[in-house]
C-alpha positions as CSV (number, residue, x, y, z in Angstrom):
1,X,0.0,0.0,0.0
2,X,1.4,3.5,-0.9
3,X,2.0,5.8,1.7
4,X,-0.2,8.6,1.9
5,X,1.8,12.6,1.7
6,X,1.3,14.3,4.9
7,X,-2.1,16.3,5.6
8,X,-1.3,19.9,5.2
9,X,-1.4,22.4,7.7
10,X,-3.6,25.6,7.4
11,X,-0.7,27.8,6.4
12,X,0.0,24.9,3.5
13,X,-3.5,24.3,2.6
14,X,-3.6,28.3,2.1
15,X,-0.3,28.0,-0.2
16,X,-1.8,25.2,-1.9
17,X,-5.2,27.0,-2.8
18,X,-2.9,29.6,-4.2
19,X,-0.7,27.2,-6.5
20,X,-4.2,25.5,-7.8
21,X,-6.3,28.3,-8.6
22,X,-3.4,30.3,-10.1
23,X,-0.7,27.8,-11.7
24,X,3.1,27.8,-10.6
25,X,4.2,30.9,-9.3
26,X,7.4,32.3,-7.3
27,X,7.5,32.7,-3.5
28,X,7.0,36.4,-3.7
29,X,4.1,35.8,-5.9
30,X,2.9,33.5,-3.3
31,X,3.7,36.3,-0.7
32,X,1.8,38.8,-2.7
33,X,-1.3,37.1,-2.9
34,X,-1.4,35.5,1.0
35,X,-0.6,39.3,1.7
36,X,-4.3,40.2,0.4
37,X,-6.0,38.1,3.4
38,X,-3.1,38.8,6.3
39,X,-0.2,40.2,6.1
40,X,2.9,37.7,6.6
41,X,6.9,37.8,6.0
42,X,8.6,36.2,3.0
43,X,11.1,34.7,5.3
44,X,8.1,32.8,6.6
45,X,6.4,31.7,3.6
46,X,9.9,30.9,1.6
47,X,10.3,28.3,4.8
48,X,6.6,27.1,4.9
49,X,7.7,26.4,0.9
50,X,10.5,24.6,1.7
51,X,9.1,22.4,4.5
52,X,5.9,21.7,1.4
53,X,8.5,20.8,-1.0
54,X,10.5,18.3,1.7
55,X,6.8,16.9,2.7
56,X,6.2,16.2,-1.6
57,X,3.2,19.2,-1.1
58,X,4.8,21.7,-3.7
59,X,7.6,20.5,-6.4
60,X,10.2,23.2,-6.5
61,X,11.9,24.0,-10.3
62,X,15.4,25.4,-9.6
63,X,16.3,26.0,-13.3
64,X,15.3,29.8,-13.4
65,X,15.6,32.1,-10.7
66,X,13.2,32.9,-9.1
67,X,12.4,29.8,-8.4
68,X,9.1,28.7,-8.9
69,X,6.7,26.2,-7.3
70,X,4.1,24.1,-8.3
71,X,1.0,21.9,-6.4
72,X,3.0,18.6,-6.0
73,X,-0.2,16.5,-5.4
74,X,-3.6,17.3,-7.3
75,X,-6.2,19.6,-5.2
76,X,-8.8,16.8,-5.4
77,X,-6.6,14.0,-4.4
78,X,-5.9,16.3,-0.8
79,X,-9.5,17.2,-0.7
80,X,-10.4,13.7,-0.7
81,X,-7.7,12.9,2.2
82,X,-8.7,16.0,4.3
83,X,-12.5,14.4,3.9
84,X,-11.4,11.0,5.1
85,X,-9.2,12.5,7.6
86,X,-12.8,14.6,9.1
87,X,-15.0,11.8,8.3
88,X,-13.0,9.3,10.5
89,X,-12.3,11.6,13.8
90,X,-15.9,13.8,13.6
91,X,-18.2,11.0,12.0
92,X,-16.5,8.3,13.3
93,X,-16.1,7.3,10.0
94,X,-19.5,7.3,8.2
95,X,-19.9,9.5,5.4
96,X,-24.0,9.1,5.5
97,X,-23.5,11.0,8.4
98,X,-20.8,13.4,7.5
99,X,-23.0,14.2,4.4
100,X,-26.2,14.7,6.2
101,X,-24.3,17.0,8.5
102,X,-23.0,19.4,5.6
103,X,-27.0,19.5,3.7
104,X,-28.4,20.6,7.0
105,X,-25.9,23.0,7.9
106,X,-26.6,25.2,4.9
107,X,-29.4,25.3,2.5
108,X,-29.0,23.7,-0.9
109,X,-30.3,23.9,-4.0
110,X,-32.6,21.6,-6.2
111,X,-29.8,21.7,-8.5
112,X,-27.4,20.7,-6.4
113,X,-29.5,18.1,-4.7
114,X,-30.1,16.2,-7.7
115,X,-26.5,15.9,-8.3
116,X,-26.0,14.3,-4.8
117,X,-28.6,12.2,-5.8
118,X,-27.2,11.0,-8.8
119,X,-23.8,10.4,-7.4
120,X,-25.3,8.7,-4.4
121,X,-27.2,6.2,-7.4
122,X,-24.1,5.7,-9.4
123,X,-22.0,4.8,-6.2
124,X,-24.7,2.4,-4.7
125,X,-24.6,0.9,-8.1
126,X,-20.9,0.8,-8.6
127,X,-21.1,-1.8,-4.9
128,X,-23.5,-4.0,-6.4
């Protein structure tokens, strides 16, 4: 079985949201847009960087300067291992209950509801 990368912490999760939604980008690029939310150092975020990049979070090309990072690991793939993470220690691992949880803590739409439905069909078929 293959190991699983390390859960990221807030601070990497933020970094991370940054390299999905906006492709590689240089630490001070990085800097710039964390900056827009709270203001932080770019000592601080060039080490959270390098810690991401030991952990296999962020893959680090050193051919140009600056240096530019990249998402090492897909944002679904951590999504889906920060959901199994909560589903295990809040739901005690049942996702029938995590899911009921999240539709009656916000309203949803029919739209949206019909897609859960569908999913739920297709993944009650895929066990038969």
């Amino acid at each position: 079985m293959k190991a699983e990368r390390p859960r990221p912490t807030e601070a990497e999760l933020g970094i991370l949201r940054i390299l999905w939604e906006g492709g590689p980008q240089s630490v001070r690029a990085v800097l710039k847009k964390l900056n827009e939310e709270k203001p932080t150092g770019y000592t601080n975020v060039l080490k959270v960087m390098q810690i991401m990049t030991e952990k296999g979070l962020v893959v680090k090309d050193d051919s140009c300067r600056p240096q530019i990072y990249s998402p090492g690991v897909p944002q679904s793939r951590t999504q889906r291992q920060l959901l199994r993470h909560l589903m295990e220690r809040a739901f005690g691992g049942s996702a029938r209950a995590m899911v009921m949880q999240a539709l009656s803590t916000e309203k949803t739409s029919p739209a949206d509801l019909k897609r859960i439905e569908k999913l739920l069909d297709k993944i009650e078929d895929e066990k038969r």
